[in-house]
C-alpha positions as CSV (number, residue, x, y, z in Angstrom):
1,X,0.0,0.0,0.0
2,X,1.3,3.4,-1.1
3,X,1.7,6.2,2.0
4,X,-1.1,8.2,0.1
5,X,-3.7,4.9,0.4
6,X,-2.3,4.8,4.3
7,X,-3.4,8.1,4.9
8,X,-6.5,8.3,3.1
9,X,-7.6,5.5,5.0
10,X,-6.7,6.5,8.4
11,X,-8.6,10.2,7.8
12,X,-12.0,8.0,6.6
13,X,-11.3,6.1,9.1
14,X,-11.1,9.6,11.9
15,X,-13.0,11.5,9.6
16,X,-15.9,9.5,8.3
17,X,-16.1,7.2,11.3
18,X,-15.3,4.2,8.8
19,X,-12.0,2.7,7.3
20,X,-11.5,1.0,3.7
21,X,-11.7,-2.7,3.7
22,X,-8.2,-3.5,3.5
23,X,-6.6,-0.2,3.9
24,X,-4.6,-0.9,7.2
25,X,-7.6,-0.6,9.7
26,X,-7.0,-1.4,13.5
27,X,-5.6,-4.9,14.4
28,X,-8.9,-6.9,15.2
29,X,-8.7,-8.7,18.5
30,X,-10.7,-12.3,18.7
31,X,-14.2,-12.2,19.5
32,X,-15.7,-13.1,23.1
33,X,-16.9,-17.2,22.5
34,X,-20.3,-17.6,21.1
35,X,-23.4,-18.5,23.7
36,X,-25.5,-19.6,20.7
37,X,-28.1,-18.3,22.2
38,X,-31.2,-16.2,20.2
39,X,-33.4,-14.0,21.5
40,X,-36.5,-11.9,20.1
41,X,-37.2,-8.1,20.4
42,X,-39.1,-6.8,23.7
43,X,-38.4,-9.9,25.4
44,X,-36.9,-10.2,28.7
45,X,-34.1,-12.7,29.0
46,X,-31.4,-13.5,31.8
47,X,-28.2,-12.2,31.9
48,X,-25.7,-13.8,29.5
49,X,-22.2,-13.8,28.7
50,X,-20.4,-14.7,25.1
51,X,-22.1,-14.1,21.9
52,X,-25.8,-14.1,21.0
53,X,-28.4,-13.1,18.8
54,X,-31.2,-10.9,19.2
55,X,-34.2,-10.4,16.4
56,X,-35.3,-6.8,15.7
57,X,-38.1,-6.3,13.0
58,X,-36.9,-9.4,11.6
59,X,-33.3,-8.8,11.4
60,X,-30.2,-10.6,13.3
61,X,-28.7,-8.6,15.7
62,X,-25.3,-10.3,17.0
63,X,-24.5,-8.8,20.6
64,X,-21.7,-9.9,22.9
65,X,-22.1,-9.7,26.6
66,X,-19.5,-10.1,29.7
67,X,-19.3,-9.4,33.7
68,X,-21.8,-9.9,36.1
69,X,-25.0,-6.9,36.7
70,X,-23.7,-5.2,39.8
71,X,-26.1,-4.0,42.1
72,X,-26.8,0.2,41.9
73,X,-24.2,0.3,38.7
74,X,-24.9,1.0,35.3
75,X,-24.2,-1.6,32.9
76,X,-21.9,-0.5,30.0
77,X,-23.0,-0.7,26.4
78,X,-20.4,-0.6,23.5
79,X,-20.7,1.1,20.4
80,X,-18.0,0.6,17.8
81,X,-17.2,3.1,14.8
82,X,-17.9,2.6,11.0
83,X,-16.3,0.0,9.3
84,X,-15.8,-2.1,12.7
85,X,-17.5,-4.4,14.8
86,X,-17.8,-5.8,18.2
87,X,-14.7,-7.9,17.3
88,X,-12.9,-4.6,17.9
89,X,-13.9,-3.7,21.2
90,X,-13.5,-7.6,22.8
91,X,-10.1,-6.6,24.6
92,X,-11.5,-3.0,26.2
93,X,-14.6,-5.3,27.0
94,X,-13.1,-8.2,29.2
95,X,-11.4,-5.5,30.9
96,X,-14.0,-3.8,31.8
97,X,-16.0,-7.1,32.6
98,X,-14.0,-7.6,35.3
99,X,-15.9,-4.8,37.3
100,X,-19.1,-4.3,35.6
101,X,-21.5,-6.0,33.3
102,X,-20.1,-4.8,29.9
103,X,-21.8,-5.6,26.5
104,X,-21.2,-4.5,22.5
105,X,-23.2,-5.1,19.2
106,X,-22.7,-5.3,15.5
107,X,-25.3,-2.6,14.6
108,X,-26.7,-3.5,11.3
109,X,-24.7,-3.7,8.3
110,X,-21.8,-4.6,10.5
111,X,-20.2,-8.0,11.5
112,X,-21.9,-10.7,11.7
113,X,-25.1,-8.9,12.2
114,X,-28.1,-8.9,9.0
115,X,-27.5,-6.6,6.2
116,X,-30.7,-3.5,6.9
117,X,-33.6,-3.5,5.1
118,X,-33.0,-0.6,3.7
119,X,-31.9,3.0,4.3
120,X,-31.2,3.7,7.9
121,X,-31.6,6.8,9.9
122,X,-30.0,8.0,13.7
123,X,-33.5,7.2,14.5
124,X,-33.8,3.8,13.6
125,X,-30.3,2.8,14.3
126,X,-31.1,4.4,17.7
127,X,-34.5,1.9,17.7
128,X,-31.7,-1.1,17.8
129,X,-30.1,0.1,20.1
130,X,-33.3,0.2,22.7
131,X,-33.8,-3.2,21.6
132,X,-30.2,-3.8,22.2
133,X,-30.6,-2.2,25.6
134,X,-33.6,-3.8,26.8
135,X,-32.3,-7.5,26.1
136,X,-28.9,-6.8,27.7
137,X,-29.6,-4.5,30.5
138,X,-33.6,-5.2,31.2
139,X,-34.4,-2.2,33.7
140,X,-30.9,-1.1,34.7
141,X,-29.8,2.1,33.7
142,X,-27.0,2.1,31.0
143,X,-23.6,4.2,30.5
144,X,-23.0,4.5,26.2
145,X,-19.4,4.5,25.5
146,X,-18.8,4.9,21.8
147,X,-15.9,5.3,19.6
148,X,-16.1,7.1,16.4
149,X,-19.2,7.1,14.6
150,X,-20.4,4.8,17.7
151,X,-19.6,7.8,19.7
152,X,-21.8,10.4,17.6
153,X,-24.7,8.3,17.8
154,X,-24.2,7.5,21.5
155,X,-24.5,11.5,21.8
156,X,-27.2,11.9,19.8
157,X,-29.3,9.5,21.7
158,X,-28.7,10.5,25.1
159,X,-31.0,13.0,25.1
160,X,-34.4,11.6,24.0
161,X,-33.3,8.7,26.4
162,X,-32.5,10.4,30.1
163,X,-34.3,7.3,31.5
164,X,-32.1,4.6,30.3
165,X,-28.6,6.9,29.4
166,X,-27.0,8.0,33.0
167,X,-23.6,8.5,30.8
168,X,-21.7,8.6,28.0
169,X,-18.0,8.3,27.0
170,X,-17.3,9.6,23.8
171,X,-14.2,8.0,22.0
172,X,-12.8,10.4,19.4
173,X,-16.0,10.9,18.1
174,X,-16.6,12.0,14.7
175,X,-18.1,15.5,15.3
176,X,-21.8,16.9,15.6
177,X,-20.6,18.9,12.1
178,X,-18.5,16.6,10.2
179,X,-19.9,17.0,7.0
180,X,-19.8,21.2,7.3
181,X,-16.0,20.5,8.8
182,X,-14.9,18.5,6.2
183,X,-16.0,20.9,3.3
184,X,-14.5,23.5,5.1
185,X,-10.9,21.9,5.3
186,X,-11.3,20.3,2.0
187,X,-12.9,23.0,-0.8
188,X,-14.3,21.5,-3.7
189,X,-10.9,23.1,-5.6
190,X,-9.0,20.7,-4.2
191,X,-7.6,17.6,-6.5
192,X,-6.0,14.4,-5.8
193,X,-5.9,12.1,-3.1
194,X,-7.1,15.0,-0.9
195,X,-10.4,15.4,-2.8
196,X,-11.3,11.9,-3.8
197,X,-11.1,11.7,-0.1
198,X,-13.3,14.4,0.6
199,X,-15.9,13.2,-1.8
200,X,-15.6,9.3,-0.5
201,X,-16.4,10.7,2.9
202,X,-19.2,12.8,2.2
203,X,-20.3,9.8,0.1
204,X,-20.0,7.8,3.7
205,X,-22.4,10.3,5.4
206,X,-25.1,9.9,3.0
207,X,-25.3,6.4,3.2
208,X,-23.5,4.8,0.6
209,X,-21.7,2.1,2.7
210,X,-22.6,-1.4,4.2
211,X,-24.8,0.1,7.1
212,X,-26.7,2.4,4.7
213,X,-26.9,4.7,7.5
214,X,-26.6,8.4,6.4
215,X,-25.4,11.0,9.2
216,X,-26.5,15.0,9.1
217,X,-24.7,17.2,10.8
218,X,-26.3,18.8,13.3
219,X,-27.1,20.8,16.9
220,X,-25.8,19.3,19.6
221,X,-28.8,18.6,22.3
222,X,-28.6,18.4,25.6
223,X,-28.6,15.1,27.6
224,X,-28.5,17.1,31.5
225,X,-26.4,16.8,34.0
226,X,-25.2,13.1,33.5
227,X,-21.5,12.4,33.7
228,X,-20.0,12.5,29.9
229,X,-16.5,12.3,29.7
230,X,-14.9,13.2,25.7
231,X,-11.7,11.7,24.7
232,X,-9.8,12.8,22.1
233,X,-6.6,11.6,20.3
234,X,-3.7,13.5,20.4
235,X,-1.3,12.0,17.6
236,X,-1.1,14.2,15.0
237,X,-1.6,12.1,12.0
238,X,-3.9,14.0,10.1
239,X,-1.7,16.5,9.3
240,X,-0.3,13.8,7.1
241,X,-2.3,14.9,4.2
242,X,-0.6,17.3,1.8
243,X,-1.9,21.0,2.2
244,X,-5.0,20.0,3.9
245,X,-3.8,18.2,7.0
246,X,-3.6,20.5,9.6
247,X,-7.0,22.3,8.8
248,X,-8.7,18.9,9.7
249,X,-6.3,18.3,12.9
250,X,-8.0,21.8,14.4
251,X,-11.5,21.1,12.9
252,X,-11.5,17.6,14.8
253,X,-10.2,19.3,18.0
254,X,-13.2,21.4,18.0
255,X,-15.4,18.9,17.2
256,X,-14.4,16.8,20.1
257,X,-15.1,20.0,22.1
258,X,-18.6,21.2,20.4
259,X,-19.7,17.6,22.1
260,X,-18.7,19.0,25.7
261,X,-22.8,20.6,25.2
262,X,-24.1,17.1,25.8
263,X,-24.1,17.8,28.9
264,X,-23.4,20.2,32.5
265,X,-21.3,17.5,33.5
266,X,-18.9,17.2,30.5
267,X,-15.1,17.0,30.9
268,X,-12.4,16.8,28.0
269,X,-9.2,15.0,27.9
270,X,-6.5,14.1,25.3
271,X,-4.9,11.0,24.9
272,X,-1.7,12.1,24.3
273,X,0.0,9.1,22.3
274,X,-3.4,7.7,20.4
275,X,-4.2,7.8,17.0
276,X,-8.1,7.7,16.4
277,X,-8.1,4.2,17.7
278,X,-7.8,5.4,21.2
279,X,-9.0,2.0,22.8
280,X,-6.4,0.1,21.4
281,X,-3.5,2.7,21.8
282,X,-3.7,3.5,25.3
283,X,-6.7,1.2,26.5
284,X,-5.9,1.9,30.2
285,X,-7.1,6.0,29.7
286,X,-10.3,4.6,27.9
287,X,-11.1,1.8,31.2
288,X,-10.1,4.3,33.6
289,X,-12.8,6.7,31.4
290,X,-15.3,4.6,31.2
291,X,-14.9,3.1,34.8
292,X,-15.2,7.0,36.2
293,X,-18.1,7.5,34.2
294,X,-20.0,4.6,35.1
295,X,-19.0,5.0,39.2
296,X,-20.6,8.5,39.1
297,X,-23.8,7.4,37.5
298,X,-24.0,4.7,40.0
299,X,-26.9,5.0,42.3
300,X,-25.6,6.2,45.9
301,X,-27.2,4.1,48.1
């Protein structure tokens, strides 16, 4: 692979919160072992650990589950970024699962999850992810921790969802005005690698990838006072590409801090030796994260 290919997929991959079948995306740790178990929307089941399946409106919904429930903690639910899976996130979840109930899905269009019907929307990839809740959590209260494009939508569910969400983590998450960001860095002048990039992104956010699921930017809505904790990555690696890198290194940088309006309670860190794949390059600040997060939303008594 050419260094132009290596960076164009690394900024998709940051940018458009996806990465380029086999463009060098991050090392893919083995999935938790399989439960065999499946399961049908709105119905209650017992707590489970390994890999299940859940149906929702007639689609397979593969979902990975470890740790005990915890009595007066949230349970932790995984979202992973475009172009990944749950695969990704096994490692950061047995760690976790060693304090908490901790579980992850393919959304759909992702892993070994069912292709979607059709189209999706934030509002019907956020209807999975009730599902998702409901089968892995029951009535427990849930902490979102999303990297990515998983992080976006974790933020942009919070707020319809104050009964369930009592926090989020938000993993270098592509920003509330990504597609208004990247035009900005990346005017339609440009040529080369830098604007076939900029139109295979924006390509990305309407849709035209495996998860069909087209992202507008937007207003970032408020989700309280609940713990939200943003992480962002701190290698400079954007500034990679010719001419245009470092306008999208400072237009990611205030993304990550435009998503500090989630919430009253919203704190901002760097990761000071990550690239976007934060989780993987310096897992212990993402546990510690999400581990903070999820003892402040815990009930007191």
């Amino acid at each position: 692979m050419t260094r132009k290919a290596s960076v164009a997929a690394a900024l998709v991959a940051a940018v458009a919160g996806t990465a380029l079948a086999g463009c060098g995306a991050a090392p893919q740790p083995s999935p938790a072992p399989s439960a065999n178990a499946t399961s049908t929307a709105g119905e209650p089941r017992d707590a489970f650990t390994g890999v299940s399946s859940i149906d929702v409106d007639g689609r397979s919904v593969r979902v990975s589950c470890s740790g005990d429930p915890v009595e007066g903690r949230p349970v932790v639910v995984l979202l992973h970024g475009g172009g990944d899976g749950l695969a990704e996130l096994a490692d950061l979840q047995e760690t976790l699962g060693e304090r908490d109930r901790v579980c992850s899905y393919d959304r759909l269009g992702a892993g070994d999850s069912d292709e979607p019907a059709g189209p999706q929307t934030l509002d019907s990839t956020g209807e999975v992810l009730t599902e998702v809740i409901d089968q892995v959590a029951g009535d427990a209260p849930v902490v979102l921790a999303g990297h990515s494009l998983g992080g976006l939508i974790a933020a942009r569910y919070a707020p319809d969802h104050q009964d369930r969400v009592r926090g989020l983590v938000l993993i270098d998450a592509t920003s509330p005005t990504q597609g208004a960001d990247l035009r900005a860095s990346i005017p339609e002048s440009a040529t080369g690698p830098a604007a076939e990039l900029r139109d295979q992104t924006l390509a990305v956010f309407e849709g035209e990838w495996p998860e069909r699921l087209a992202v507008a930017d937007g207003e970032v809505a408020t989700a309280g006072d609940i713990p939200v904790e943003v992480l962002q990555h701190g290698g400079d690696y954007l500034t990679a590409i010719p001419e245009y890198g470092p306008d999208l290194e400072r237009a990611w940088s205030e993304g990550q801090r435009k998503w500090l309006a989630v919430s009253s309670q919203s704190t901002l860190s760097t990761a000071s030796d990550s690239g976007h794949h934060i989780y993987l390059d310096e897992p212990e600040v993402v546990v510690e994260a999400i581990q903070r997060v999820v003892s402040e939303a815990a009930d007191p008594s």
